[in-house]
PDB file with SEQRES, HELIX, SHEET and CRYST1 records, atoms N, CA, C and O in Angstrom:
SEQRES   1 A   86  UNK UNK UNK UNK UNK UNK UNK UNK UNK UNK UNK UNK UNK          
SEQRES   2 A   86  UNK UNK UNK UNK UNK UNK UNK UNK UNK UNK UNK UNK UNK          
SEQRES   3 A   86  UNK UNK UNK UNK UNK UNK UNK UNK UNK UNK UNK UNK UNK          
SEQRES   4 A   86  UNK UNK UNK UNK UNK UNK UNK UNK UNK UNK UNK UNK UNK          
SEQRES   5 A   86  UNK UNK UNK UNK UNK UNK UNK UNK UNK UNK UNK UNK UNK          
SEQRES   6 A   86  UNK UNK UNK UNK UNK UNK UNK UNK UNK UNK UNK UNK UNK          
SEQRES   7 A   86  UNK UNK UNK UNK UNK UNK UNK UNK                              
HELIX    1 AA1 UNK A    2  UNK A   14  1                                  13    
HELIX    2 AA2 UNK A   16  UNK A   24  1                                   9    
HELIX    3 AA3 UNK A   26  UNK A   40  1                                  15    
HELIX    4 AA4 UNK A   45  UNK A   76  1                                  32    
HELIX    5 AA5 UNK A   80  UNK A   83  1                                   4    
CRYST1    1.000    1.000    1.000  90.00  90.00  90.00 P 1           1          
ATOM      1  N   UNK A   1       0.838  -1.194   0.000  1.00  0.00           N  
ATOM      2  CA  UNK A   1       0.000   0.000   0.000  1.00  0.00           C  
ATOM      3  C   UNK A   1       0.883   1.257   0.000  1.00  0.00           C  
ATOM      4  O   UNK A   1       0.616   2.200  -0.746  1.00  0.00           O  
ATOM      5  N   UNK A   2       1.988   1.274   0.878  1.00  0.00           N  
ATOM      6  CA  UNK A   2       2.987   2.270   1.304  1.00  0.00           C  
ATOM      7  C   UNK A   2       3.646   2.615  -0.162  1.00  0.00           C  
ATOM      8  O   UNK A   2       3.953   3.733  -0.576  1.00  0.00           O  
ATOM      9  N   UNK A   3       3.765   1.504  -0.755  1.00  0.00           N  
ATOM     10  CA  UNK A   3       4.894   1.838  -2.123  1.00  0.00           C  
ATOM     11  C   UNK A   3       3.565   1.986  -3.202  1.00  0.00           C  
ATOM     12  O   UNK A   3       4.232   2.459  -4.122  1.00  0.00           O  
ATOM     13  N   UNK A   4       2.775   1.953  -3.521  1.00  0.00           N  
ATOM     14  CA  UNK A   4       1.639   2.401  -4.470  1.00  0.00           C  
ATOM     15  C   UNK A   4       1.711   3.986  -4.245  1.00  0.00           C  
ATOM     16  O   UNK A   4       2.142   4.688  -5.159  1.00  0.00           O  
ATOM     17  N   UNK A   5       1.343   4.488  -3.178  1.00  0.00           N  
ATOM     18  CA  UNK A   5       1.367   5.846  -2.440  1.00  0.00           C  
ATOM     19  C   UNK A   5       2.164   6.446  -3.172  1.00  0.00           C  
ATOM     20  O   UNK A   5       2.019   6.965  -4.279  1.00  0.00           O  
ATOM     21  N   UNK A   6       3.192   6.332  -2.364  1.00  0.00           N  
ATOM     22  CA  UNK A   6       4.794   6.900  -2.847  1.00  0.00           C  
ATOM     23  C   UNK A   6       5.126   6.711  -4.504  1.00  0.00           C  
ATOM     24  O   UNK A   6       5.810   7.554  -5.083  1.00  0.00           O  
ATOM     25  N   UNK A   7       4.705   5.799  -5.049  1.00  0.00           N  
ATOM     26  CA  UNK A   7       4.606   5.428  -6.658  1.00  0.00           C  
ATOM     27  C   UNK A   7       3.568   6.357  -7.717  1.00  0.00           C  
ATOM     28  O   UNK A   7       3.440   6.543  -8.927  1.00  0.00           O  
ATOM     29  N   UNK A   8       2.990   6.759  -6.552  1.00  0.00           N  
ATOM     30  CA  UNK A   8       1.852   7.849  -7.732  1.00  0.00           C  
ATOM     31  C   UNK A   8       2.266   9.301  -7.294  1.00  0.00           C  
ATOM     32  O   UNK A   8       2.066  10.298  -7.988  1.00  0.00           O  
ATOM     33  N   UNK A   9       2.972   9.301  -5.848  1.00  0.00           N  
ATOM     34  CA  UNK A   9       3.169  11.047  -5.551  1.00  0.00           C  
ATOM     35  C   UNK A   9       4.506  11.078  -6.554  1.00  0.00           C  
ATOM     36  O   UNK A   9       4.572  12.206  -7.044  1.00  0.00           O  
ATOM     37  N   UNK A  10       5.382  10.391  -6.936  1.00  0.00           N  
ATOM     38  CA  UNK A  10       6.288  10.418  -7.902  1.00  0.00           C  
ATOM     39  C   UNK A  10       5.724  10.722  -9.712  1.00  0.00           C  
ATOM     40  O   UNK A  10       5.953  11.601 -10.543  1.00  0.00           O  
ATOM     41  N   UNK A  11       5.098   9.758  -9.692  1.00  0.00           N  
ATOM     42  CA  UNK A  11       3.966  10.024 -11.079  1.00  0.00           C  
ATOM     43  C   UNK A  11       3.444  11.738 -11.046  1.00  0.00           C  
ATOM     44  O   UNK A  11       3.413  12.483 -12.026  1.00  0.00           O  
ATOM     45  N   UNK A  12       3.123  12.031  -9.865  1.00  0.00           N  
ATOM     46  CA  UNK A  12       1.938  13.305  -9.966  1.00  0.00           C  
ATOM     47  C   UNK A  12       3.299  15.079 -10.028  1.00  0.00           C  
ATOM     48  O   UNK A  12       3.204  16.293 -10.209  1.00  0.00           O  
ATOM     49  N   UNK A  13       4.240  14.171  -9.775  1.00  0.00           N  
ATOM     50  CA  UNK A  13       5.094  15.157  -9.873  1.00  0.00           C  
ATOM     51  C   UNK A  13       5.948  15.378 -11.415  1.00  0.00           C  
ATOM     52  O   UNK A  13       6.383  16.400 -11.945  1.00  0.00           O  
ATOM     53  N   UNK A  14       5.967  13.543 -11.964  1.00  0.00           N  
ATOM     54  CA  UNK A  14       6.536  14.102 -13.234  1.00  0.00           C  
ATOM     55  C   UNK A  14       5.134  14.218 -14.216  1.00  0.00           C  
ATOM     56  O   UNK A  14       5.434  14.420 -15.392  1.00  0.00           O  
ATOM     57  N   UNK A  15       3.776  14.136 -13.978  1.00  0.00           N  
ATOM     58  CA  UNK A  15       2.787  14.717 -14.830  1.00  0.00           C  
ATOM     59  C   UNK A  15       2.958  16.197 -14.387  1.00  0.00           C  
ATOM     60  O   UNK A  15       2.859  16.981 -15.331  1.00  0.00           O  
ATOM     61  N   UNK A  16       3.161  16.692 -13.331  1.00  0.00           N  
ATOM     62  CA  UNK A  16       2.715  18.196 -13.062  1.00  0.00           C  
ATOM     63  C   UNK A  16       4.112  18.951 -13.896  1.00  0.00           C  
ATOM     64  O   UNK A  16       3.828  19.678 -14.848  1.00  0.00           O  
ATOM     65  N   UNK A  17       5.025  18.841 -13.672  1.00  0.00           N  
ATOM     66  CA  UNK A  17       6.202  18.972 -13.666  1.00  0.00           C  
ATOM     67  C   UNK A  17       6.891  18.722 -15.114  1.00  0.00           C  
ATOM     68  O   UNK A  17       7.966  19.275 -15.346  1.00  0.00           O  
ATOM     69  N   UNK A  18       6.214  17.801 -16.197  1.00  0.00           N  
ATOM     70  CA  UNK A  18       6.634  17.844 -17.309  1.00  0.00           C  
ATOM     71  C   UNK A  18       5.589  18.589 -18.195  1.00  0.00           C  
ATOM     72  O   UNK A  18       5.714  19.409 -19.104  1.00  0.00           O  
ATOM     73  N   UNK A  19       4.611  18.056 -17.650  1.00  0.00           N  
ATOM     74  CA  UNK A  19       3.151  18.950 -18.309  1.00  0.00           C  
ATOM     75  C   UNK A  19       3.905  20.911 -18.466  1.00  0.00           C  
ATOM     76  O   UNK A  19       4.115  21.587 -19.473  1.00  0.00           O  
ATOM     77  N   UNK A  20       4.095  21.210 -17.071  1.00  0.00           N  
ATOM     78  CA  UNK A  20       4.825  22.928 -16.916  1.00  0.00           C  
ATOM     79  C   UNK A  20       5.791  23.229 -17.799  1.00  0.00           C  
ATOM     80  O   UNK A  20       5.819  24.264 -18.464  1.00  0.00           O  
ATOM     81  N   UNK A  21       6.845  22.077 -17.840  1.00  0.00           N  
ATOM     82  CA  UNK A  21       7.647  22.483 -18.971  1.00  0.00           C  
ATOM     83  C   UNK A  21       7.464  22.746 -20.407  1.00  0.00           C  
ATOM     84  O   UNK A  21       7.882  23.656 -21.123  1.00  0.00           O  
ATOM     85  N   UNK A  22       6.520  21.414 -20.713  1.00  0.00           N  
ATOM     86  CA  UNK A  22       6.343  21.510 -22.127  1.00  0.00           C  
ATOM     87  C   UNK A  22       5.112  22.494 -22.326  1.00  0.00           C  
ATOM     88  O   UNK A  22       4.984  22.635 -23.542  1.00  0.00           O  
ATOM     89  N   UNK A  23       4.105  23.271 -21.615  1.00  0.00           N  
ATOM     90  CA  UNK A  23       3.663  24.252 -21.910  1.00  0.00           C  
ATOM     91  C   UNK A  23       3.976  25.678 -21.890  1.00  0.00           C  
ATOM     92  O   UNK A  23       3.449  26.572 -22.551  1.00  0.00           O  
ATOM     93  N   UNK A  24       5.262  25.779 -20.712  1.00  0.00           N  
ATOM     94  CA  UNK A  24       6.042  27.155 -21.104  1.00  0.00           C  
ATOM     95  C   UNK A  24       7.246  26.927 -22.145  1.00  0.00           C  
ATOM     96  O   UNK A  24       7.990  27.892 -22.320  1.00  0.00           O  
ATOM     97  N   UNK A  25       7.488  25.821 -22.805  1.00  0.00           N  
ATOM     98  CA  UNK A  25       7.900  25.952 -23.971  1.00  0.00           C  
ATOM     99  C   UNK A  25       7.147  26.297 -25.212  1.00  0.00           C  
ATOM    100  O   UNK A  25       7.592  26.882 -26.199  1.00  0.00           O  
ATOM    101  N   UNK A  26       6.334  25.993 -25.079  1.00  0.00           N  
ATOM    102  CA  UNK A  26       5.362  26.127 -25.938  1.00  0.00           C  
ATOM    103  C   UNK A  26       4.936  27.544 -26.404  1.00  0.00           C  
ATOM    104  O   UNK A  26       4.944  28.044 -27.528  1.00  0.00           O  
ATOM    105  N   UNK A  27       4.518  28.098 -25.058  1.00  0.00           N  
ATOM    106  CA  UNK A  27       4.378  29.356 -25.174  1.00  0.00           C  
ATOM    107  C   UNK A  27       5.266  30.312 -26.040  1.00  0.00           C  
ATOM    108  O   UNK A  27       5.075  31.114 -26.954  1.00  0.00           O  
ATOM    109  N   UNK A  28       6.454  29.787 -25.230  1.00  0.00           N  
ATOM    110  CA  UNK A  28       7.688  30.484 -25.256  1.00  0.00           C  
ATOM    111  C   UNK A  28       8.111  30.361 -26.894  1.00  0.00           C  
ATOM    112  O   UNK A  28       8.602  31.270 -27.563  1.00  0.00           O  
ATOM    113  N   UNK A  29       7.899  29.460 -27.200  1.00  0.00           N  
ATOM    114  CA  UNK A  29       8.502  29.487 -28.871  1.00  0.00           C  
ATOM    115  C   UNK A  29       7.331  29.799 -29.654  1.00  0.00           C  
ATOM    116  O   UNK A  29       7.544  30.109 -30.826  1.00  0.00           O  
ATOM    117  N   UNK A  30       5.683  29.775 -29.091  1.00  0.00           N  
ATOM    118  CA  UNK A  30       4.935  30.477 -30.196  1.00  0.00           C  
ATOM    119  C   UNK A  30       5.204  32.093 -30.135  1.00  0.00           C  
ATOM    120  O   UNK A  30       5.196  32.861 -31.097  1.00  0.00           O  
ATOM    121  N   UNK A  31       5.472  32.448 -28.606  1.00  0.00           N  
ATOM    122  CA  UNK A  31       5.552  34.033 -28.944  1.00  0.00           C  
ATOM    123  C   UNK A  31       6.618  34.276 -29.760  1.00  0.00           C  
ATOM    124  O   UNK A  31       6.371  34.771 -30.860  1.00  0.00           O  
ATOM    125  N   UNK A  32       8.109  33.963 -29.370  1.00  0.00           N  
ATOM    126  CA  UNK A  32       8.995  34.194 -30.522  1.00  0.00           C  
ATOM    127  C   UNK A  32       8.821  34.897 -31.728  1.00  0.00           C  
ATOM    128  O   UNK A  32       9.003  35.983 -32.278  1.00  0.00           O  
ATOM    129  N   UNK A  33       8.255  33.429 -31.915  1.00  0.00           N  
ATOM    130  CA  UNK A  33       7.657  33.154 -33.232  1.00  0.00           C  
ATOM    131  C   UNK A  33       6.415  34.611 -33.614  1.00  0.00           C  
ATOM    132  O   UNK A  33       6.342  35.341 -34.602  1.00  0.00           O  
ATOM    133  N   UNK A  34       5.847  34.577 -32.743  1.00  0.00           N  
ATOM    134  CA  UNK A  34       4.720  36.123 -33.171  1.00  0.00           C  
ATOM    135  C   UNK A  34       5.634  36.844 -33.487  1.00  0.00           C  
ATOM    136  O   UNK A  34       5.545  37.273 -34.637  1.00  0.00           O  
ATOM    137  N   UNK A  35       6.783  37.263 -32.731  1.00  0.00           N  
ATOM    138  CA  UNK A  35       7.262  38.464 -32.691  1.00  0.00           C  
ATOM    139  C   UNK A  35       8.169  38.522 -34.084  1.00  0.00           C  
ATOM    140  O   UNK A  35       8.267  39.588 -34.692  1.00  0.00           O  
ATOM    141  N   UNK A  36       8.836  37.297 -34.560  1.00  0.00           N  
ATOM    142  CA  UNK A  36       9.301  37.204 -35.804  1.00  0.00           C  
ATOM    143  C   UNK A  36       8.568  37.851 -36.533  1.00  0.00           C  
ATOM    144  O   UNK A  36       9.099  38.724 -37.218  1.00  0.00           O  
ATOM    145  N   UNK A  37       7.119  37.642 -36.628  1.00  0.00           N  
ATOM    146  CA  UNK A  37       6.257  37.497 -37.609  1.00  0.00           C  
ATOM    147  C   UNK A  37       6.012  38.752 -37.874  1.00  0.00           C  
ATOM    148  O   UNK A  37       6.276  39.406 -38.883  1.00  0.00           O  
ATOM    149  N   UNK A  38       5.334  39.134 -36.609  1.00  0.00           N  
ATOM    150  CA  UNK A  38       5.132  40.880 -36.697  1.00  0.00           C  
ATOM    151  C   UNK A  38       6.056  41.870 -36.916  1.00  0.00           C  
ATOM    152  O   UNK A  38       5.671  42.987 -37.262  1.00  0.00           O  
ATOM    153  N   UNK A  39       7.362  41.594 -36.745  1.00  0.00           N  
ATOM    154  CA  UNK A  39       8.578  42.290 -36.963  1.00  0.00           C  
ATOM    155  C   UNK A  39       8.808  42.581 -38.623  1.00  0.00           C  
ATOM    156  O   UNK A  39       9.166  43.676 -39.057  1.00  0.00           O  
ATOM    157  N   UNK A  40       8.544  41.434 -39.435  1.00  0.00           N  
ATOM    158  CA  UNK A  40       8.651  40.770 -41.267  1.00  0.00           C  
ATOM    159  C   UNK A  40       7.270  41.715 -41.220  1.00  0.00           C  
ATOM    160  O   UNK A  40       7.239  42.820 -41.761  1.00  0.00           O  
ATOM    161  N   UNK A  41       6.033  41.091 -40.441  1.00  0.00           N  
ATOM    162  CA  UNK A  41       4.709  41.947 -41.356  1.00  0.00           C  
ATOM    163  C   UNK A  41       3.480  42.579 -40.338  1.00  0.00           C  
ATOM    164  O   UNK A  41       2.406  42.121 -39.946  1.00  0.00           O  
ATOM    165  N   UNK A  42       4.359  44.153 -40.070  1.00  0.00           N  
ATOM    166  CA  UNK A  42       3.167  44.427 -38.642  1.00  0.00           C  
ATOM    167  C   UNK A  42       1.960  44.958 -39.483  1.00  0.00           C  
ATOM    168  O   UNK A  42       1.384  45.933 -39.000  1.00  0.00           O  
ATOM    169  N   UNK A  43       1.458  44.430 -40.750  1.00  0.00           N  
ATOM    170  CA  UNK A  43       0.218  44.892 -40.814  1.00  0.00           C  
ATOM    171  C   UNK A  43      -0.687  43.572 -41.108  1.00  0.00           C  
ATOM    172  O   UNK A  43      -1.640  43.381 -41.863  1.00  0.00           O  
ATOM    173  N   UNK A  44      -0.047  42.815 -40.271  1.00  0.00           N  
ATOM    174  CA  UNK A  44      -0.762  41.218 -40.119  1.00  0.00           C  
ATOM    175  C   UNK A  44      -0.991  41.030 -38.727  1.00  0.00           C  
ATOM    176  O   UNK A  44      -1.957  40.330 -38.423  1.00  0.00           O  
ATOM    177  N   UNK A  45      -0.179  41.596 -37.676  1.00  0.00           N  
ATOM    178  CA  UNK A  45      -0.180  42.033 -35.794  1.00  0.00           C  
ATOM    179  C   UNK A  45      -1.917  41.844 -35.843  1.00  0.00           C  
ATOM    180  O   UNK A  45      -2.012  40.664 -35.504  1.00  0.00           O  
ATOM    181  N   UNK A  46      -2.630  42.090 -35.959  1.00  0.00           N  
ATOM    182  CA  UNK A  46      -4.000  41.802 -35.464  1.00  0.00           C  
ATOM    183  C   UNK A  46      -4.753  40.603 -35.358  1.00  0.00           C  
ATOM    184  O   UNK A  46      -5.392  40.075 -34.448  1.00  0.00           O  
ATOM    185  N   UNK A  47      -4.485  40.299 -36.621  1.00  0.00           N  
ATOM    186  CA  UNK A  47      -4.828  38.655 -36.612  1.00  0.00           C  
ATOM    187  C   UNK A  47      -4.211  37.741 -36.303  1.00  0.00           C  
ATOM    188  O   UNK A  47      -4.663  36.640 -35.988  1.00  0.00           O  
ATOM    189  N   UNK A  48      -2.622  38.204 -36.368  1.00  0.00           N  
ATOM    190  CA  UNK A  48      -1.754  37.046 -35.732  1.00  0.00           C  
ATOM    191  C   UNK A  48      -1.722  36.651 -34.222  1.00  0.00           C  
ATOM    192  O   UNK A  48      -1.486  35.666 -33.523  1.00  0.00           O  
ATOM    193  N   UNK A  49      -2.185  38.303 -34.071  1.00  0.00           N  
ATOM    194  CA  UNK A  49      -2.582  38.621 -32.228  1.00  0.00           C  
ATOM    195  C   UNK A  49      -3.449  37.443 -31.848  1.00  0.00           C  
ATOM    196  O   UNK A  49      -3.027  36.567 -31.094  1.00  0.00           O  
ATOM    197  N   UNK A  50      -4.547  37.424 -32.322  1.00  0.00           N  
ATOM    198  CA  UNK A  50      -5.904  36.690 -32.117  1.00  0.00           C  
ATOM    199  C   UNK A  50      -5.603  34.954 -32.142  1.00  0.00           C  
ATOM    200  O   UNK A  50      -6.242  34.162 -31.449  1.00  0.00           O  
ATOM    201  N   UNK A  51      -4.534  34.577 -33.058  1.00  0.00           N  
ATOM    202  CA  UNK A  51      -4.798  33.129 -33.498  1.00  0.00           C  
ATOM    203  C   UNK A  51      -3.611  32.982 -32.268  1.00  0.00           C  
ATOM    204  O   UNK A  51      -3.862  31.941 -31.660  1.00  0.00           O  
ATOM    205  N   UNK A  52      -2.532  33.588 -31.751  1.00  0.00           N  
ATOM    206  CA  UNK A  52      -1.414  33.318 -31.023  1.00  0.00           C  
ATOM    207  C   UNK A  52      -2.344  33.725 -29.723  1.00  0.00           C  
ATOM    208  O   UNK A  52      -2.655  32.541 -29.592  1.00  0.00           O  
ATOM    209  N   UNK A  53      -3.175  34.468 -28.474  1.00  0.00           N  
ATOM    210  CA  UNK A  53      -3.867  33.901 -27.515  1.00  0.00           C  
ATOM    211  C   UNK A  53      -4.620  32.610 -28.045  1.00  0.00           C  
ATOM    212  O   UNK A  53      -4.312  31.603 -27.407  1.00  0.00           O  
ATOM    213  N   UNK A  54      -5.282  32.463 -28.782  1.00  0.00           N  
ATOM    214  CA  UNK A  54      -6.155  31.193 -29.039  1.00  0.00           C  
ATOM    215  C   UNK A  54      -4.814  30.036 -28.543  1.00  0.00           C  
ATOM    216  O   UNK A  54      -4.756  29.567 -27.407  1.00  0.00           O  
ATOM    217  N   UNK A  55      -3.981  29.776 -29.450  1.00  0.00           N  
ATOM    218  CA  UNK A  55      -3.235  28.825 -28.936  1.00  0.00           C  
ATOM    219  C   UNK A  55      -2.449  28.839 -27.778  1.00  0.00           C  
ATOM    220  O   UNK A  55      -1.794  27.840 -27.480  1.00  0.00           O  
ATOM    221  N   UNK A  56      -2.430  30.081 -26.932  1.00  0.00           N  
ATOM    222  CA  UNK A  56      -2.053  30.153 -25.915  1.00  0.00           C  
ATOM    223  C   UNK A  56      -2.882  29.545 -25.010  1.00  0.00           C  
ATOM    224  O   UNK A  56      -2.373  28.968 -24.049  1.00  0.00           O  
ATOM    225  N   UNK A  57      -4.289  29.579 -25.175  1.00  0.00           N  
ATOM    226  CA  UNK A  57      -5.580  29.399 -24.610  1.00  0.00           C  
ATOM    227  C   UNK A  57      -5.244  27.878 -24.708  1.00  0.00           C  
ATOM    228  O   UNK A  57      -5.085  27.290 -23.638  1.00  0.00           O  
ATOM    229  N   UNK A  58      -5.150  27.357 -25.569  1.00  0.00           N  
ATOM    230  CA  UNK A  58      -4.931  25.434 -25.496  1.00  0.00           C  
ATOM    231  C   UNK A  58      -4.081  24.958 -24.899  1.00  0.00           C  
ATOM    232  O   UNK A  58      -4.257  24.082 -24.053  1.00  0.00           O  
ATOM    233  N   UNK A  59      -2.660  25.581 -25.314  1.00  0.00           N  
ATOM    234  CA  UNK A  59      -1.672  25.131 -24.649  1.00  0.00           C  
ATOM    235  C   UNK A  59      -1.896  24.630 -22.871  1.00  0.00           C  
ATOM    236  O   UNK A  59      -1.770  23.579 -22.243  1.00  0.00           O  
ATOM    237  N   UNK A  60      -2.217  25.789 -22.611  1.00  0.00           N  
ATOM    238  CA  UNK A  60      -2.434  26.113 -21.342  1.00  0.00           C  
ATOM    239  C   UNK A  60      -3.451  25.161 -20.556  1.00  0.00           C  
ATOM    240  O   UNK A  60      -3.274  24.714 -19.423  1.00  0.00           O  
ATOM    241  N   UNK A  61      -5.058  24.845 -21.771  1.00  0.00           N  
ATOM    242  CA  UNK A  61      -5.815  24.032 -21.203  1.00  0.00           C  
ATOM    243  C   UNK A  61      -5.062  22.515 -21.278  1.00  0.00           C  
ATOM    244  O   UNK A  61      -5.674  21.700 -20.588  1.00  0.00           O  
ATOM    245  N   UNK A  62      -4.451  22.224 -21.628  1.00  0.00           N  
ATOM    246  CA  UNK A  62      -3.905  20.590 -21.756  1.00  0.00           C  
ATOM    247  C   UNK A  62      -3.193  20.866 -21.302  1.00  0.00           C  
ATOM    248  O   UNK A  62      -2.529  19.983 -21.846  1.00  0.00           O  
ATOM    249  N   UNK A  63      -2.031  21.647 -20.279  1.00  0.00           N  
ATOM    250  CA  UNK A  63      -1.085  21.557 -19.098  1.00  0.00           C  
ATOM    251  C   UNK A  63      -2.557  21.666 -17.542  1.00  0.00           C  
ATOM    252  O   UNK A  63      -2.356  21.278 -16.391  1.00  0.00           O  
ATOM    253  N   UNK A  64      -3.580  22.148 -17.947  1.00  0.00           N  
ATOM    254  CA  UNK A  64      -4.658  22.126 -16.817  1.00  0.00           C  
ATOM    255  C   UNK A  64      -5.270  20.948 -16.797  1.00  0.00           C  
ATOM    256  O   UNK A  64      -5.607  20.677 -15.644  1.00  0.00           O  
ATOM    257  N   UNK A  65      -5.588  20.051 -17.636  1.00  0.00           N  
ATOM    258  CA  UNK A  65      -6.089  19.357 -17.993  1.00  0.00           C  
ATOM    259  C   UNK A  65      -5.057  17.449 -17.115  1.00  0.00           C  
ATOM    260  O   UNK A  65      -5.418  16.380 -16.621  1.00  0.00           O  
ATOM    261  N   UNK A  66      -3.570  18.263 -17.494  1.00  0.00           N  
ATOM    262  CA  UNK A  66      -2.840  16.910 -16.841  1.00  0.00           C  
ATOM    263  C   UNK A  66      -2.673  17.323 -15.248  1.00  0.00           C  
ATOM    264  O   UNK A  66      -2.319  16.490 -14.414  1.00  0.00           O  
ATOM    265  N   UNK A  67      -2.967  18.710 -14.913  1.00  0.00           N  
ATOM    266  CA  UNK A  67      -3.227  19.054 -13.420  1.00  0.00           C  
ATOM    267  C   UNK A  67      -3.835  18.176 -13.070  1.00  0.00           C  
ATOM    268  O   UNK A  67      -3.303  17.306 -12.380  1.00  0.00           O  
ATOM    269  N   UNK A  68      -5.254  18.107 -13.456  1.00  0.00           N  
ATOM    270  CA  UNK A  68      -6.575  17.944 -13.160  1.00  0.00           C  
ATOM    271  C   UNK A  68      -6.435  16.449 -12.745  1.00  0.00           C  
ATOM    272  O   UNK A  68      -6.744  16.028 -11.630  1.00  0.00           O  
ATOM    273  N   UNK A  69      -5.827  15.525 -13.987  1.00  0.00           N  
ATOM    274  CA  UNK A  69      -5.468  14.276 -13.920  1.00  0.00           C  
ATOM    275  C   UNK A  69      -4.532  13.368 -12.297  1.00  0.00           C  
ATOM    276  O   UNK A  69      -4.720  12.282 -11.749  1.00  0.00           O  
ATOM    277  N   UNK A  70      -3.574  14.486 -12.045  1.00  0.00           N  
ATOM    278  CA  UNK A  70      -2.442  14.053 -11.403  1.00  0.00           C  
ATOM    279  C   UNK A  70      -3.586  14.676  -9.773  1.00  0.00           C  
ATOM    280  O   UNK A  70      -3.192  14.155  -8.730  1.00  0.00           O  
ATOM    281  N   UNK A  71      -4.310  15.248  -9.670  1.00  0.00           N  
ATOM    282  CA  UNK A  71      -4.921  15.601  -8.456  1.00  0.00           C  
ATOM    283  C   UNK A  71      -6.113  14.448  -8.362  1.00  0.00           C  
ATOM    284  O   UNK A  71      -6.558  14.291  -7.225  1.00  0.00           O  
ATOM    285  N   UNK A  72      -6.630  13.707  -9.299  1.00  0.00           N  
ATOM    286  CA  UNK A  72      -7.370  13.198  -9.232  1.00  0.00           C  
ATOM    287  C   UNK A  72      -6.351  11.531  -8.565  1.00  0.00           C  
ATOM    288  O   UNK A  72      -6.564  11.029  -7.462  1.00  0.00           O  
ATOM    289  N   UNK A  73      -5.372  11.028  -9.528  1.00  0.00           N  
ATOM    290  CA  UNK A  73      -4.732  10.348  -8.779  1.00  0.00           C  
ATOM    291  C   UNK A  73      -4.179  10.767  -6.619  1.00  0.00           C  
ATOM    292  O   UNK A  73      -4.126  10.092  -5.590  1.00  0.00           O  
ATOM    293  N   UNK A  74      -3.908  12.227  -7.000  1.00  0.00           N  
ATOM    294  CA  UNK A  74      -3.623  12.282  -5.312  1.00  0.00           C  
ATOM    295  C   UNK A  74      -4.672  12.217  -4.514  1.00  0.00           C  
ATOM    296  O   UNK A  74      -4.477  11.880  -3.346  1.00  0.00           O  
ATOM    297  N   UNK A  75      -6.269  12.583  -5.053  1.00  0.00           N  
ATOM    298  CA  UNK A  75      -7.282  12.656  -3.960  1.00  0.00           C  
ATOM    299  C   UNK A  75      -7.912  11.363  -4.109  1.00  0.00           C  
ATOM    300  O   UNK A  75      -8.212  10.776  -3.070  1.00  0.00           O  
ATOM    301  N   UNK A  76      -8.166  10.817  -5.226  1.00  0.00           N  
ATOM    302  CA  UNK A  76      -8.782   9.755  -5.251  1.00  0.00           C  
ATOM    303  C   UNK A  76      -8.355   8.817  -6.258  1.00  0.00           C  
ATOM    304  O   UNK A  76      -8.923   8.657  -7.338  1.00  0.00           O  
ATOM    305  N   UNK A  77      -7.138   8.091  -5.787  1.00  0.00           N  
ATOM    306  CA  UNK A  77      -6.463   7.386  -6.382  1.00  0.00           C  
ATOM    307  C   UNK A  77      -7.449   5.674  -6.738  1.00  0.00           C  
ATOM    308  O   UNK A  77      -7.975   4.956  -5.888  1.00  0.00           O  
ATOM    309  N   UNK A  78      -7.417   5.497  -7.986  1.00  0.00           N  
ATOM    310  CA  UNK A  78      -8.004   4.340  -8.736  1.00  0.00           C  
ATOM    311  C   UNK A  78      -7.080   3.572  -8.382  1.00  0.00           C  
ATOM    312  O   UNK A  78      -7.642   2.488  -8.540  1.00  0.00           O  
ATOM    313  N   UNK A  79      -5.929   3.307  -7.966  1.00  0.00           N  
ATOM    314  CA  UNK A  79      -4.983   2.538  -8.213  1.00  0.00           C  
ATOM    315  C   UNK A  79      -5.054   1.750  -6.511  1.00  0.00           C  
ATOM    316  O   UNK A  79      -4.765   0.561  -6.371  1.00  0.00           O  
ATOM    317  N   UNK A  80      -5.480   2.635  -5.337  1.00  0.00           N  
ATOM    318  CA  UNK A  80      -5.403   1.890  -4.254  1.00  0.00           C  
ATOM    319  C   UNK A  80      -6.635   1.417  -3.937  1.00  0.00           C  
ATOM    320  O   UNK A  80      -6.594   0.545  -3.069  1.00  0.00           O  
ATOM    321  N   UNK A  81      -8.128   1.793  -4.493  1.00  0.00           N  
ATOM    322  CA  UNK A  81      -9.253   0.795  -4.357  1.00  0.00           C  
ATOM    323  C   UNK A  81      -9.193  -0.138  -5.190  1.00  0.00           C  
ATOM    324  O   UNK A  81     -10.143  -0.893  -4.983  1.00  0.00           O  
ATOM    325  N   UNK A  82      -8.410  -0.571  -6.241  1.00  0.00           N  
ATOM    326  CA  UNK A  82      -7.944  -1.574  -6.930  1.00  0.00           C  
ATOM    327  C   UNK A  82      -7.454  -2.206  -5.746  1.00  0.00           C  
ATOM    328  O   UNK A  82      -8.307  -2.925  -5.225  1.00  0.00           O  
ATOM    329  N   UNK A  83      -6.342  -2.169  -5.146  1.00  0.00           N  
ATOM    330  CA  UNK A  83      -5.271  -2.902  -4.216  1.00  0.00           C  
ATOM    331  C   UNK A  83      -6.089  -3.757  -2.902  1.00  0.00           C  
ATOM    332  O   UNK A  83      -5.798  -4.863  -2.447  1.00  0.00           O  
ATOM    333  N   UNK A  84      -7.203  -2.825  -2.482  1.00  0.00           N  
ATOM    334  CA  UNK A  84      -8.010  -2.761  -1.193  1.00  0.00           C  
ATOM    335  C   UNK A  84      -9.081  -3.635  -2.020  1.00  0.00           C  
ATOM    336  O   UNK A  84      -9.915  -4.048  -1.214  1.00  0.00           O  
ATOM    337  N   UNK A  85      -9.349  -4.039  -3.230  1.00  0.00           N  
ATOM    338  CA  UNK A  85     -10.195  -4.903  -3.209  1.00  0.00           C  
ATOM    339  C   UNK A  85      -9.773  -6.458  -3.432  1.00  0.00           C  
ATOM    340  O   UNK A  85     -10.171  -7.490  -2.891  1.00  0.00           O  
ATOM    341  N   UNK A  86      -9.088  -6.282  -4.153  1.00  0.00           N  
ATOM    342  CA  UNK A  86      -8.055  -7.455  -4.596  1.00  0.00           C  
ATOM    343  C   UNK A  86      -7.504  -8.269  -3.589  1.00  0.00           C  
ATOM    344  O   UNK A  86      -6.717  -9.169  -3.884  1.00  0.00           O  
TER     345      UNK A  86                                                      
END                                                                             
C-alpha cells in the first residue's frame, strides 16, 4: 500500500512537472515566433494577435487538464481501491 502511495506522488510530480515544462515551452517558442512574424509583417499584428492567444488558450488548457489528472490520482487514487479490493 505504502509503495503504491509513494509510486503515484512520484507520477503526480513528473505529470505536473513535465506537463509545466512543455507548456512554457510552448508558449515560449509560439511568442517568438509572433514576434518574428510581426517584426517581417506588422500589418498582419491583429490577426496574428488573435490566433497566437487562441493557442495560448490550449496550450495552457492541456497543461490544466494533466493538473486535473495528477490531483485526481492524489485525492482519489483508482490505483489503491484496486489494491483494497483485490
Amino acid at each position: 500500500m505504502a509503495n503504491v502511495q509513494g509510486l503515484t506522488a512520484v507520477a503526480i510530480g513528473i505529470i505536473v512537472g513535465l506537463g509545466a515544462l512543455g507548456a512554457a515551452l510552448g508558449i515560449g517558442i509560439m511568442g517568438s515566433k509572433f514576434l518574428e512574424s510581426a517584426a517581417r509583417q506588422p500589418e498582419l499584428v491583429p490577426m496574428l494577435q488573435g490566433r497566437m492567444f487562441l493557442l495560448a488558450g490550449l496550450i495552457d488548457a492541456a497543461f490544466l487538464i494533466g493538473v486535473g489528472v495528477a490531483m485526481m490520482f492524489a485525492f482519489a487514487n483508482p490505483l489503491l481501491s484496486a489494491l483494497q479490493q483485490g
